[in-house]
PDB file with one MODEL, atoms N, CA, C and O in Angstrom:
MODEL        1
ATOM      1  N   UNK A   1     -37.513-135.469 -70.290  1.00  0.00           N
ATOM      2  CA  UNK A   1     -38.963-135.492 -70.161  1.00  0.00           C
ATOM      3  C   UNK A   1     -39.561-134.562 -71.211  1.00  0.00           C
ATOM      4  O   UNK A   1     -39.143-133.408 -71.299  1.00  0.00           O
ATOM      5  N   UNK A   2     -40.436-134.980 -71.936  1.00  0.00           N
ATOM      6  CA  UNK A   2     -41.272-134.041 -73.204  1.00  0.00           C
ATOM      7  C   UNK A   2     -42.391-133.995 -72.585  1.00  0.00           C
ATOM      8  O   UNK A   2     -42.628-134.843 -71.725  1.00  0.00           O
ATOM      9  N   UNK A   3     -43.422-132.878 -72.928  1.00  0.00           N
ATOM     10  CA  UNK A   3     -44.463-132.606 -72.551  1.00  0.00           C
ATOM     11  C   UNK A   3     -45.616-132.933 -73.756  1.00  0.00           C
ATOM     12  O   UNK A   3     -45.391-132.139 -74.670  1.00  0.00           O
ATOM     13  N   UNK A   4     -46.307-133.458 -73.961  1.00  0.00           N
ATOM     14  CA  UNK A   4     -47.331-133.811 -75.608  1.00  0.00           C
ATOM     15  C   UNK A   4     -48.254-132.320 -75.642  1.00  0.00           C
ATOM     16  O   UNK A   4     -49.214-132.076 -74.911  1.00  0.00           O
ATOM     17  N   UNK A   5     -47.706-131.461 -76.644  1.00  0.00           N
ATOM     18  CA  UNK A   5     -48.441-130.664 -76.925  1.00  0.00           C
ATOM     19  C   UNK A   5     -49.645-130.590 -77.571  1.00  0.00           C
ATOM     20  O   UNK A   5     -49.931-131.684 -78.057  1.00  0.00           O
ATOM     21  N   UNK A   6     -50.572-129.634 -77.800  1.00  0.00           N
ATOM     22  CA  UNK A   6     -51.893-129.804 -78.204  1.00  0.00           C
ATOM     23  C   UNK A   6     -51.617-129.850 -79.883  1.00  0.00           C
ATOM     24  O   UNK A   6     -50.605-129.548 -80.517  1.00  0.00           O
ATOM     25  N   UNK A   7     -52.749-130.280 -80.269  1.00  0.00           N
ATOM     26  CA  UNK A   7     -52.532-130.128 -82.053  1.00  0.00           C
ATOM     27  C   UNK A   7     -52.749-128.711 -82.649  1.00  0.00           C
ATOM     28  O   UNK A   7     -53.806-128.082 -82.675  1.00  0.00           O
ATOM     29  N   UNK A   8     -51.543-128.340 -83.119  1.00  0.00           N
ATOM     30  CA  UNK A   8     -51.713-126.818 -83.702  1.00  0.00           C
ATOM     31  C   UNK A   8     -50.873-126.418 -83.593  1.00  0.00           C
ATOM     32  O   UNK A   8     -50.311-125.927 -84.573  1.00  0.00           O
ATOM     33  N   UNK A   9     -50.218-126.390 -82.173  1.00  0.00           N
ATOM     34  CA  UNK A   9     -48.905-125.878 -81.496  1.00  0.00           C
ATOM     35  C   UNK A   9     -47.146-126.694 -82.068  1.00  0.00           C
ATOM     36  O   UNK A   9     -47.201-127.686 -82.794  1.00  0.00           O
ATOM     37  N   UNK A  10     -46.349-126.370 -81.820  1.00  0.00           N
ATOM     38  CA  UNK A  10     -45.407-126.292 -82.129  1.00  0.00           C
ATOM     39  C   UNK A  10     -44.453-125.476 -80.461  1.00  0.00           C
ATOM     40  O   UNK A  10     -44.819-124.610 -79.666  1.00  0.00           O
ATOM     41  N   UNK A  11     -43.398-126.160 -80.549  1.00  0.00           N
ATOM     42  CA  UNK A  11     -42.244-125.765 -79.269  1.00  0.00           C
ATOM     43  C   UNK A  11     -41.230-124.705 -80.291  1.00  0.00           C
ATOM     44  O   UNK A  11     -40.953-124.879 -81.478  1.00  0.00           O
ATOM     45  N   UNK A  12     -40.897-123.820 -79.581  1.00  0.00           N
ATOM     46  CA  UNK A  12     -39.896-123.131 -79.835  1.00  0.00           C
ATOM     47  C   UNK A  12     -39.325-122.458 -78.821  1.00  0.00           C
ATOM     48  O   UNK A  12     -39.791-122.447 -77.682  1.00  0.00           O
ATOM     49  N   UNK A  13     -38.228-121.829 -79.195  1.00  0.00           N
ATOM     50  CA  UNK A  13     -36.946-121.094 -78.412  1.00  0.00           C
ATOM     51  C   UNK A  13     -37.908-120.136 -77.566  1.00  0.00           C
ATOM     52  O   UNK A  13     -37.310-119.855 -76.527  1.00  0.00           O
ATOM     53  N   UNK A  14     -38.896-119.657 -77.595  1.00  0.00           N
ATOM     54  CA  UNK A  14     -40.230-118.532 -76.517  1.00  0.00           C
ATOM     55  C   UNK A  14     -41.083-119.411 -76.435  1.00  0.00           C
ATOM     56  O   UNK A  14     -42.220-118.973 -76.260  1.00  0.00           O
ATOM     57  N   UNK A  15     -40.972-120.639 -76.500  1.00  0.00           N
ATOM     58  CA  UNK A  15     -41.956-121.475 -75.729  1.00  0.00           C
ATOM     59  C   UNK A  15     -42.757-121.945 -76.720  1.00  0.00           C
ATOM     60  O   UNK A  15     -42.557-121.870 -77.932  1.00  0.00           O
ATOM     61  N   UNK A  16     -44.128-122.673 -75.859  1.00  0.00           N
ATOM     62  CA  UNK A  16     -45.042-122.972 -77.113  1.00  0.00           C
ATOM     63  C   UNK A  16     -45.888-121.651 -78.392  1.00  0.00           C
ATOM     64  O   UNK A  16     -46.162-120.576 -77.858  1.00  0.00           O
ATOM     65  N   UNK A  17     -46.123-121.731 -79.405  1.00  0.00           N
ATOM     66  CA  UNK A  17     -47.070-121.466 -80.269  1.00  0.00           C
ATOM     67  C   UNK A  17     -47.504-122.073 -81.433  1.00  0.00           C
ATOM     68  O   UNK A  17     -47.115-123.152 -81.880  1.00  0.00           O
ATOM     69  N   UNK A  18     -48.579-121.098 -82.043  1.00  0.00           N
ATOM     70  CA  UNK A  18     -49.489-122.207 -82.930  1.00  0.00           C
ATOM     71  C   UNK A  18     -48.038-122.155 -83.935  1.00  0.00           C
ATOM     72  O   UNK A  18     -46.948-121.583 -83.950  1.00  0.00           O
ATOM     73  N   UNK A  19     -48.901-123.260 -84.824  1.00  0.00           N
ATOM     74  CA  UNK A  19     -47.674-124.011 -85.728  1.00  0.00           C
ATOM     75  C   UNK A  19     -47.617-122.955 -87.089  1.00  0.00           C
ATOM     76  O   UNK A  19     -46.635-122.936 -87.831  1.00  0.00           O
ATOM     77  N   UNK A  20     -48.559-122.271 -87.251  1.00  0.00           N
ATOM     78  CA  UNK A  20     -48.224-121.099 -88.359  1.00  0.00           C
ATOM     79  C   UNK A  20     -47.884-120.303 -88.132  1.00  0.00           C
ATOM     80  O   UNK A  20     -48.092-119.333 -88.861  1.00  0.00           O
ATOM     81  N   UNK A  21     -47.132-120.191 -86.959  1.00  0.00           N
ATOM     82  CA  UNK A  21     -46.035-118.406 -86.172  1.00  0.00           C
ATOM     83  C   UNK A  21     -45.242-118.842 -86.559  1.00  0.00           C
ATOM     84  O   UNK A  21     -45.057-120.047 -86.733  1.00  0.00           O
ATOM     85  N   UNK A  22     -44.360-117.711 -86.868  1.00  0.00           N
ATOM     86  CA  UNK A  22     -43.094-117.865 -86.769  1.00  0.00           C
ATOM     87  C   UNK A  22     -42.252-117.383 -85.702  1.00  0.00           C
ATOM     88  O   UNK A  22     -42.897-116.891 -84.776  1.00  0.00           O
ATOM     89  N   UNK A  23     -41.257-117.381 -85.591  1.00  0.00           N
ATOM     90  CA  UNK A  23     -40.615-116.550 -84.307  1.00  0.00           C
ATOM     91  C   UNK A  23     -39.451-115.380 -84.563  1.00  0.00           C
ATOM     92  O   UNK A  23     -38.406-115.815 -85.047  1.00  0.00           O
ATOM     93  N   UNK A  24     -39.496-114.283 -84.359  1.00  0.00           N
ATOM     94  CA  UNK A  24     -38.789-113.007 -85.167  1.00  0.00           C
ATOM     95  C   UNK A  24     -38.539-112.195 -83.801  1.00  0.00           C
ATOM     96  O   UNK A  24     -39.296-112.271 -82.833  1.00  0.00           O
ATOM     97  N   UNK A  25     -37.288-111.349 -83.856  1.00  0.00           N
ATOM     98  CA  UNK A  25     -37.189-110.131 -83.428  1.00  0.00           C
ATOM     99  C   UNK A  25     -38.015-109.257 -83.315  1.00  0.00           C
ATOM    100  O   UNK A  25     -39.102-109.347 -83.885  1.00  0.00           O
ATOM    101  N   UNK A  26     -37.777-108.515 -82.771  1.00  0.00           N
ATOM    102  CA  UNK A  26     -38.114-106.640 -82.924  1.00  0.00           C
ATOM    103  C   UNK A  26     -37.880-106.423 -83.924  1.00  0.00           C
ATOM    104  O   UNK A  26     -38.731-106.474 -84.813  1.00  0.00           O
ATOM    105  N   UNK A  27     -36.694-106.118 -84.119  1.00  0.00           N
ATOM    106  CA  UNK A  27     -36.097-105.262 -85.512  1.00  0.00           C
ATOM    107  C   UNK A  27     -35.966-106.382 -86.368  1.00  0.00           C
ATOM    108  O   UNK A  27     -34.981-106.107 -87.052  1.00  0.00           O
ATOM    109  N   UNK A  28     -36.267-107.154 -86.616  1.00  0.00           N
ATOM    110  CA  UNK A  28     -36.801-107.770 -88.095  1.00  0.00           C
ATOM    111  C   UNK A  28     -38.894-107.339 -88.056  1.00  0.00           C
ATOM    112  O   UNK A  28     -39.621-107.192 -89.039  1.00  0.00           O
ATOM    113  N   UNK A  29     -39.118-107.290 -87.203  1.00  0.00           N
ATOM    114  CA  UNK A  29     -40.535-106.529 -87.569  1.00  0.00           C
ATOM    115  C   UNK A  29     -40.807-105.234 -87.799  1.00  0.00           C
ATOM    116  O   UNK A  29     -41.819-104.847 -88.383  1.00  0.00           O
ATOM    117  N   UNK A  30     -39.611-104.260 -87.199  1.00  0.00           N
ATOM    118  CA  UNK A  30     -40.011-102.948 -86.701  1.00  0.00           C
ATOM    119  C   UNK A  30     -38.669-101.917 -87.221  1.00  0.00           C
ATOM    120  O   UNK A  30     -37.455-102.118 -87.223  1.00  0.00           O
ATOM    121  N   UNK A  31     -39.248-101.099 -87.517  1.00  0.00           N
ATOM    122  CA  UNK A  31     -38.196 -99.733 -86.945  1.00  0.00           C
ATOM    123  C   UNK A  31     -37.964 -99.358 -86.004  1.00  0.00           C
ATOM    124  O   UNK A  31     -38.535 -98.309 -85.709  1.00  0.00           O
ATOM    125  N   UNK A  32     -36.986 -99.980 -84.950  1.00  0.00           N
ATOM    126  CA  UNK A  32     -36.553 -99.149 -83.457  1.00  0.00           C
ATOM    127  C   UNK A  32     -35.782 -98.066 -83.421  1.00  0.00           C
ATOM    128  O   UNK A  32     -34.586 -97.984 -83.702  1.00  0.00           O
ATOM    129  N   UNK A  33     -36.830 -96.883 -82.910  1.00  0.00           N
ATOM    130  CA  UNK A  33     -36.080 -95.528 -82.673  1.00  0.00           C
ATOM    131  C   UNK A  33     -36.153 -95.115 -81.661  1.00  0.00           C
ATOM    132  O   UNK A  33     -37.111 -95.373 -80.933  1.00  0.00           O
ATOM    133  N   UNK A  34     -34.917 -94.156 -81.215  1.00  0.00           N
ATOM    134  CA  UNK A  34     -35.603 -92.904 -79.844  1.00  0.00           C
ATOM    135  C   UNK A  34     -37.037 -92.432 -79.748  1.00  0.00           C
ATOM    136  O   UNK A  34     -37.735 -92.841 -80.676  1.00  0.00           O
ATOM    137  N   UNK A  35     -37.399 -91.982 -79.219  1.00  0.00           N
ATOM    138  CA  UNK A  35     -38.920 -91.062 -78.983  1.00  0.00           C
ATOM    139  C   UNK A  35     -38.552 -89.488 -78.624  1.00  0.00           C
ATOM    140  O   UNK A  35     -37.520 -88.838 -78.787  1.00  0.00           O
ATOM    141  N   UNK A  36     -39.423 -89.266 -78.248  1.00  0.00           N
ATOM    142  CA  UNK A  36     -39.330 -87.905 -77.659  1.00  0.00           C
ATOM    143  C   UNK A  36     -38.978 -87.787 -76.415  1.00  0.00           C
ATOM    144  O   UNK A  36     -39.436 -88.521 -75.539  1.00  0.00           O
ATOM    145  N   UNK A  37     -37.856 -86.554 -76.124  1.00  0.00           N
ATOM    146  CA  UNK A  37     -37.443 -86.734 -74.544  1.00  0.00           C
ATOM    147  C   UNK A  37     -38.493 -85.860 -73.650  1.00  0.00           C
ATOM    148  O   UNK A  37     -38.664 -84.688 -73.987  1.00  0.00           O
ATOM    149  N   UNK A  38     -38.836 -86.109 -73.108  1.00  0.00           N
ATOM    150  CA  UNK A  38     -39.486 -85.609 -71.820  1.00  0.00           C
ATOM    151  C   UNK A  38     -39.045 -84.309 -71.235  1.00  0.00           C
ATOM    152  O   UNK A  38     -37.935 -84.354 -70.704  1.00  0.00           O
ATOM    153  N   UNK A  39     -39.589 -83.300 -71.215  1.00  0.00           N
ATOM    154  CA  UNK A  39     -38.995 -82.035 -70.835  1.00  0.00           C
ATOM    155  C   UNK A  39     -40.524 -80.579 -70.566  1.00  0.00           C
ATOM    156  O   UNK A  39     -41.117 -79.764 -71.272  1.00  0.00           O
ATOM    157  N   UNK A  40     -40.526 -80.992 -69.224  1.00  0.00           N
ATOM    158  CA  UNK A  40     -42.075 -79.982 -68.648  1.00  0.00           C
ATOM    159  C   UNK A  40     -41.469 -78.825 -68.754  1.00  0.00           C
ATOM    160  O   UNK A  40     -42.059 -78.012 -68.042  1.00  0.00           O
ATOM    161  N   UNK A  41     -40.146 -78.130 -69.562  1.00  0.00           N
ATOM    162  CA  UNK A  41     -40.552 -76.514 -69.002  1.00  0.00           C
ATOM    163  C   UNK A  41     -40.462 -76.379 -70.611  1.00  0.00           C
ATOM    164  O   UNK A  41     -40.471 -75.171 -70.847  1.00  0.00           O
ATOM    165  N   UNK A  42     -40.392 -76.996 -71.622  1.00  0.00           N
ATOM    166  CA  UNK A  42     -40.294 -77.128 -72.837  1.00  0.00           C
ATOM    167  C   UNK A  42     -41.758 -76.649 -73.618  1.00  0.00           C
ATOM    168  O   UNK A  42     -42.492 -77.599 -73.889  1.00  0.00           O
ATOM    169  N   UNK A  43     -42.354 -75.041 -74.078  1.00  0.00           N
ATOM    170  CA  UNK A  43     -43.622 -75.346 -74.724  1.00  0.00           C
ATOM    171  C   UNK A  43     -43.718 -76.108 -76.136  1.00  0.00           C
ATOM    172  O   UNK A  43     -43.098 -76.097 -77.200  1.00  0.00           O
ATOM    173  N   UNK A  44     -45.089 -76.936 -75.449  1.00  0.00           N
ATOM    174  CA  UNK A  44     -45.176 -77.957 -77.382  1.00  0.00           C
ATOM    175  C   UNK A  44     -46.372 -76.879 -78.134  1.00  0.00           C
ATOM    176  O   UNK A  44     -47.497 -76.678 -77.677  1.00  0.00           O
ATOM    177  N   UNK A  45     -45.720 -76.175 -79.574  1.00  0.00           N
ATOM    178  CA  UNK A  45     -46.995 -75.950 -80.130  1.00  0.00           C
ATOM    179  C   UNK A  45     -48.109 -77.080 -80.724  1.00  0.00           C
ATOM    180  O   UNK A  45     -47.617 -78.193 -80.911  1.00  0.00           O
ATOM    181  N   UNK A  46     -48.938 -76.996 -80.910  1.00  0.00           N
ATOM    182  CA  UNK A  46     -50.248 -77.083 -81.429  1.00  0.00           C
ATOM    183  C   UNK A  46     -50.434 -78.884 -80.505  1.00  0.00           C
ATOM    184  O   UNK A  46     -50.533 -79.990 -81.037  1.00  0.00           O
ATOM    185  N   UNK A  47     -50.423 -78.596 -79.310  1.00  0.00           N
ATOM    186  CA  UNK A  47     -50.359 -79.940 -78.553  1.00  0.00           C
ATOM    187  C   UNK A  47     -51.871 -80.560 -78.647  1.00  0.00           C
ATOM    188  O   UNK A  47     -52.947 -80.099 -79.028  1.00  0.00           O
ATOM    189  N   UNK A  48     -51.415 -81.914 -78.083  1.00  0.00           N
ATOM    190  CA  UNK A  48     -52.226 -82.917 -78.259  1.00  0.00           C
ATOM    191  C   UNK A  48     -51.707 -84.101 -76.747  1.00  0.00           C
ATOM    192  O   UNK A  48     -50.635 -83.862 -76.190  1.00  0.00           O
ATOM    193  N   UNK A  49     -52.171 -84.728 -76.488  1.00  0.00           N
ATOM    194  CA  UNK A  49     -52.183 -85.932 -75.157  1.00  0.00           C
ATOM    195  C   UNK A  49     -52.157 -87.493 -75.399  1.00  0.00           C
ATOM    196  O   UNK A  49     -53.053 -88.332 -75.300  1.00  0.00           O
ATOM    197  N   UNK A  50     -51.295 -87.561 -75.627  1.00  0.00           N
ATOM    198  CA  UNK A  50     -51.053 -88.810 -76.144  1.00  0.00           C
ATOM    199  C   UNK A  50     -50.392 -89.837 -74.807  1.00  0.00           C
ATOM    200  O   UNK A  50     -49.768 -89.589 -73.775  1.00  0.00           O
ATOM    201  N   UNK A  51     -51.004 -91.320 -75.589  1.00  0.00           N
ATOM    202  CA  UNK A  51     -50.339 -92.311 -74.733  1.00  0.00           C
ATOM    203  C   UNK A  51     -48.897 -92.934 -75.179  1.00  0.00           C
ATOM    204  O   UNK A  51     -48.947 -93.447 -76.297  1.00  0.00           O
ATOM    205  N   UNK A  52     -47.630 -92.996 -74.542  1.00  0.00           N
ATOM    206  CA  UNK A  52     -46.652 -93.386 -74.780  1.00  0.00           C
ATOM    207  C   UNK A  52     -45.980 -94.336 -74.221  1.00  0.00           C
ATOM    208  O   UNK A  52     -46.057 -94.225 -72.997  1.00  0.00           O
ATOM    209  N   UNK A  53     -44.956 -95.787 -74.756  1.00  0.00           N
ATOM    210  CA  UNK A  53     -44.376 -96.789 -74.364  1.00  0.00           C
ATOM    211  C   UNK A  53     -43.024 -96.365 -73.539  1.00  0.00           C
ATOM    212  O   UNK A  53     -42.088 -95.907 -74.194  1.00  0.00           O
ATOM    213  N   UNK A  54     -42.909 -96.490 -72.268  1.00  0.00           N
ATOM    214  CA  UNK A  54     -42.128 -96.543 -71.625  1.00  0.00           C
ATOM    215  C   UNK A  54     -40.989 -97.885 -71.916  1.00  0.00           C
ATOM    216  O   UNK A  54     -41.196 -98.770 -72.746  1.00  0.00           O
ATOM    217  N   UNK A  55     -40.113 -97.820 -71.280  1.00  0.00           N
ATOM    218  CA  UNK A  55     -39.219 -99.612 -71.123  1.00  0.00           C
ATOM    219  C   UNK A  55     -39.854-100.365 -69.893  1.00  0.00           C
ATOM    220  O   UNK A  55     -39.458-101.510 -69.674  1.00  0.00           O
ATOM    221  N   UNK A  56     -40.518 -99.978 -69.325  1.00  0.00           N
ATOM    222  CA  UNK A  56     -41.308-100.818 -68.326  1.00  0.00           C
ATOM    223  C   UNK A  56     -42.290-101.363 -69.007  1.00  0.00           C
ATOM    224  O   UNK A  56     -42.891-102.350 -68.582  1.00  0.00           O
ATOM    225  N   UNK A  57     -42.649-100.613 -70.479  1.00  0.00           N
ATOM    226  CA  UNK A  57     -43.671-100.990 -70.821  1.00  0.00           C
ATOM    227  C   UNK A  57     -43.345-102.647 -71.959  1.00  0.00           C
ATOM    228  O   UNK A  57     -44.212-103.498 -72.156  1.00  0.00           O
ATOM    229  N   UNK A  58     -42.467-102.679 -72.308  1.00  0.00           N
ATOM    230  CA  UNK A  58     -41.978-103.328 -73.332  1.00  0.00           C
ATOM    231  C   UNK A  58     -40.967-104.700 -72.480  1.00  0.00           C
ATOM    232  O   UNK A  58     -39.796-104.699 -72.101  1.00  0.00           O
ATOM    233  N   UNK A  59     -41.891-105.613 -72.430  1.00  0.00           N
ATOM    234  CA  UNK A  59     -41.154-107.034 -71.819  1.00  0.00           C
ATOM    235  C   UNK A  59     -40.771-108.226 -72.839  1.00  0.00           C
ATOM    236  O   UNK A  59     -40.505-108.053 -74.029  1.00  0.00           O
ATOM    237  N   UNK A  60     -40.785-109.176 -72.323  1.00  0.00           N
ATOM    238  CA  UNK A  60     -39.824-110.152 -72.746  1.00  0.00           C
ATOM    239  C   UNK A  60     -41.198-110.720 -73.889  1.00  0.00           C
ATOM    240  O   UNK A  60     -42.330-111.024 -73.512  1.00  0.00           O
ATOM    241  N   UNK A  61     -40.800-110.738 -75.014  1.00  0.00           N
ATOM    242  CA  UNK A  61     -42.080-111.146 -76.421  1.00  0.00           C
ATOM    243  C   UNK A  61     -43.558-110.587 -76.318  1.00  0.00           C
ATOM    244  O   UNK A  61     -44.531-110.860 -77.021  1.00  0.00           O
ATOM    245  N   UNK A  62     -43.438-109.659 -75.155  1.00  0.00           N
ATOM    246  CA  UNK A  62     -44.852-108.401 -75.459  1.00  0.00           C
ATOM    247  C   UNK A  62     -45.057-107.355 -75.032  1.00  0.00           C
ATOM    248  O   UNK A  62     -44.724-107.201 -73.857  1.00  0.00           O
ATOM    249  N   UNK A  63     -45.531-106.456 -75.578  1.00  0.00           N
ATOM    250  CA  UNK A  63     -45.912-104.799 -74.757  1.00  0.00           C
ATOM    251  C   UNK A  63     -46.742-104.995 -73.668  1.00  0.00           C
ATOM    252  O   UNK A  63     -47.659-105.811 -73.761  1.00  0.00           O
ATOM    253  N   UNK A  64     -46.493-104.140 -72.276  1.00  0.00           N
ATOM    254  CA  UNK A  64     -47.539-104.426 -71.612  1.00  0.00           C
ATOM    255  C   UNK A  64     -48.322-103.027 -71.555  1.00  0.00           C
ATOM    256  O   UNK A  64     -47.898-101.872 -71.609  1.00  0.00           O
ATOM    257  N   UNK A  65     -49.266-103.406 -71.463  1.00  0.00           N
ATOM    258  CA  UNK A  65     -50.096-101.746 -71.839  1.00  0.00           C
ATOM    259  C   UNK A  65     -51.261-101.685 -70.332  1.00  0.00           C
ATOM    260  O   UNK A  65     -52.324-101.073 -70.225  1.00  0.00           O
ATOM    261  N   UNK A  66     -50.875-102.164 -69.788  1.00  0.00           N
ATOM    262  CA  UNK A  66     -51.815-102.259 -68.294  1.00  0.00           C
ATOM    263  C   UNK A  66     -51.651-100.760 -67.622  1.00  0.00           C
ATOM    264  O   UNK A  66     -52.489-100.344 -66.822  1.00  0.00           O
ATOM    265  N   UNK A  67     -50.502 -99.985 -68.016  1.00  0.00           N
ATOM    266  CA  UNK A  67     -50.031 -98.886 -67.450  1.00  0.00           C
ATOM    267  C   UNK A  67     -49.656 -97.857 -68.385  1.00  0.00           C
ATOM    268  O   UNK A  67     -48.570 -98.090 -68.918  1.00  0.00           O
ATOM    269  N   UNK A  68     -50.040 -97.129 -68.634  1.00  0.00           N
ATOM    270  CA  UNK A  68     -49.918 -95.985 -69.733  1.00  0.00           C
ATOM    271  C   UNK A  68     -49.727 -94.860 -69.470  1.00  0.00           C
ATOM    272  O   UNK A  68     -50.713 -94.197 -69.147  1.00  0.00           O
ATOM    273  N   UNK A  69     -48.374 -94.196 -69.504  1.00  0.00           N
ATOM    274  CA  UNK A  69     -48.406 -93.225 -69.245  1.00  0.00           C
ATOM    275  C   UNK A  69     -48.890 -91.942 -70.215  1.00  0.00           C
ATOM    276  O   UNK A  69     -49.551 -92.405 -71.145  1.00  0.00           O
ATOM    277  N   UNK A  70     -48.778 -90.482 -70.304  1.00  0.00           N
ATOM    278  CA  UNK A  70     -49.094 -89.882 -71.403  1.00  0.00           C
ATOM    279  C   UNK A  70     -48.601 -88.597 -71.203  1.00  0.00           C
ATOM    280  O   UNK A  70     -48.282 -88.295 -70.053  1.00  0.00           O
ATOM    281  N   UNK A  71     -48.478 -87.802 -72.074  1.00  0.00           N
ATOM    282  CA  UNK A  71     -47.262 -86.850 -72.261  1.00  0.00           C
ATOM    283  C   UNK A  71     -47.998 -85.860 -73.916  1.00  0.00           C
ATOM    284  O   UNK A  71     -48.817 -86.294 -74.726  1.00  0.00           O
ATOM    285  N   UNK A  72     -47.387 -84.654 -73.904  1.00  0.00           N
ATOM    286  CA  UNK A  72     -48.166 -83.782 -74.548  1.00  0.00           C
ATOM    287  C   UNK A  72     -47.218 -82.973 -75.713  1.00  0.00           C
ATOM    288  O   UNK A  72     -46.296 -82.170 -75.570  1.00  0.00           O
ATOM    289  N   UNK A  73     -47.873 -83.560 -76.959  1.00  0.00           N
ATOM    290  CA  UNK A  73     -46.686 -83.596 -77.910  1.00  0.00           C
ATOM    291  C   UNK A  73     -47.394 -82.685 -79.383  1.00  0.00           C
ATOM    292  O   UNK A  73     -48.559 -82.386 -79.645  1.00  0.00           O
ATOM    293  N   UNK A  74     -46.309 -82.482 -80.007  1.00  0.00           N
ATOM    294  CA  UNK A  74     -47.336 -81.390 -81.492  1.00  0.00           C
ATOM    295  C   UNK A  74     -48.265 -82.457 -82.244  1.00  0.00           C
ATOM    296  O   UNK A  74     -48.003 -83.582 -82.668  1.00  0.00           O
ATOM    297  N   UNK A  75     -49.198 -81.860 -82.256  1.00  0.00           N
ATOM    298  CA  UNK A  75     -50.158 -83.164 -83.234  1.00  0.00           C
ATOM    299  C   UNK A  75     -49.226 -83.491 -84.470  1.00  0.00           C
ATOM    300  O   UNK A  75     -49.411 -84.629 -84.902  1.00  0.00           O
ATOM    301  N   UNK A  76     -48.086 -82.614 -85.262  1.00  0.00           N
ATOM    302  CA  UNK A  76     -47.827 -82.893 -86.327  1.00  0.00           C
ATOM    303  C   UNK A  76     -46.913 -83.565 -86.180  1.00  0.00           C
ATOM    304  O   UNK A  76     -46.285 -83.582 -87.239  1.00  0.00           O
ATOM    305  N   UNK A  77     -46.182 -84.505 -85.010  1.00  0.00           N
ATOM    306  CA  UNK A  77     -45.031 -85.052 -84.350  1.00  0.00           C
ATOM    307  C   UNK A  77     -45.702 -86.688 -84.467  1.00  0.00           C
ATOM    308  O   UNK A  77     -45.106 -87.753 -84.628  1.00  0.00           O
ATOM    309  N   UNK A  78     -46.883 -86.461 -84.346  1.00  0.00           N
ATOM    310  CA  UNK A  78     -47.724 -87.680 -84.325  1.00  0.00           C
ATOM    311  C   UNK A  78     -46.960 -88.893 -85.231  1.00  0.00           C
ATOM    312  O   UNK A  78     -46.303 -89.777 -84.682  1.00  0.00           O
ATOM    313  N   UNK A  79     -47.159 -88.796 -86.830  1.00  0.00           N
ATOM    314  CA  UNK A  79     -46.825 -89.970 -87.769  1.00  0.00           C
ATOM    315  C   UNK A  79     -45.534 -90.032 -87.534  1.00  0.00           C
ATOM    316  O   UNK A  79     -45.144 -91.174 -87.775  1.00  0.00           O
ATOM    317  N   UNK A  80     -44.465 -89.163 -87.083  1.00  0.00           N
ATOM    318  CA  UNK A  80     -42.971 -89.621 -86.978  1.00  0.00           C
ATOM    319  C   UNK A  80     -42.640 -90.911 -85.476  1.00  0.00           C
ATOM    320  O   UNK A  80     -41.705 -91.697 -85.320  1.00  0.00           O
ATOM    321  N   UNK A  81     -43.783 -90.650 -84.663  1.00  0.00           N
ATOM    322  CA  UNK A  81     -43.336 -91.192 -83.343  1.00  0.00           C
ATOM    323  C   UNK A  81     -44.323 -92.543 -83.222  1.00  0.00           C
ATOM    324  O   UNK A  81     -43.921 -93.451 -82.495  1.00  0.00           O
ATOM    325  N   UNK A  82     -45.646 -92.704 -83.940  1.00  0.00           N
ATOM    326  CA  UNK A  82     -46.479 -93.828 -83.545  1.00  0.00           C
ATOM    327  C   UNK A  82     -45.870 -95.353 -84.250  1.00  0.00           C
ATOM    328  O   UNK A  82     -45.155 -95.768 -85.163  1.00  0.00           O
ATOM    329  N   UNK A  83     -46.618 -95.762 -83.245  1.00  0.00           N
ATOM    330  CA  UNK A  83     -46.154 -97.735 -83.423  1.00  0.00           C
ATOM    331  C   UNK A  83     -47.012 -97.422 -84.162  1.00  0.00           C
ATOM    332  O   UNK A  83     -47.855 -96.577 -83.861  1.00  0.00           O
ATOM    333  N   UNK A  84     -46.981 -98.030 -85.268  1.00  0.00           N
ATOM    334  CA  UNK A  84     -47.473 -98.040 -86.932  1.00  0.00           C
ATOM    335  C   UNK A  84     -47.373-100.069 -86.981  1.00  0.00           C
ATOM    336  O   UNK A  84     -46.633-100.799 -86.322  1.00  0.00           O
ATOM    337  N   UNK A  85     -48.288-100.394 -87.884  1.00  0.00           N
ATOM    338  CA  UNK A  85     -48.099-101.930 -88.831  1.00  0.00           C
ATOM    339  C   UNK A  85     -46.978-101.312 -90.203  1.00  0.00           C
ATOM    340  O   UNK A  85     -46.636-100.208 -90.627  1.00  0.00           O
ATOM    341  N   UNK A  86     -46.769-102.396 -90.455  1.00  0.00           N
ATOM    342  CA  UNK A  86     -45.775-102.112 -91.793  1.00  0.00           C
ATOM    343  C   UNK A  86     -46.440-101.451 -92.483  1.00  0.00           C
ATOM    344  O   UNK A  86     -46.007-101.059 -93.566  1.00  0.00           O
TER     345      UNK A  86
ENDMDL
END
């Protein structure tokens, strides 16, 4: 049984999308690294409050950001740890 998709779309291995996606990994888009470990008796100098991606946060082809946790890190820690575009 086929389903007639709309015009634009295209079927693939994650289901439908438009016909000019492509379909890629993580790590063909990204640099995947550790983060920072979590540690309250730890002082951060020159802190700042930031929001950070948990693995609850990160599902199957998207981030979910409905829930954010946040955690208090050196402002100058900032450019090593943020989700950045290429």
């Amino acid at each position: 049984m086929s389903t007639e998709l709309m015009p634009g779309y295209k079927q693939t291995e994650v289901g439908v999308i438009p016909e000019d996606w492509g379909v890629m990994s993580l790590v063909e888009l990204a640099k995947v690294r550790s983060g920072i470990t979590k540690n309250s008796k730890k002082e951060v100098g020159n802190p700042i409050l930031v929001h950070y991606l948990r693995v609850a946060n990160v599902q199957d082809g998207y981030l979910d950001l409905s829930e954010m946790s946040t955690i208090q890190v050196n402002l100058n820690d900032i450019p090593r740890y943020a989700v950045l575009p290429d």
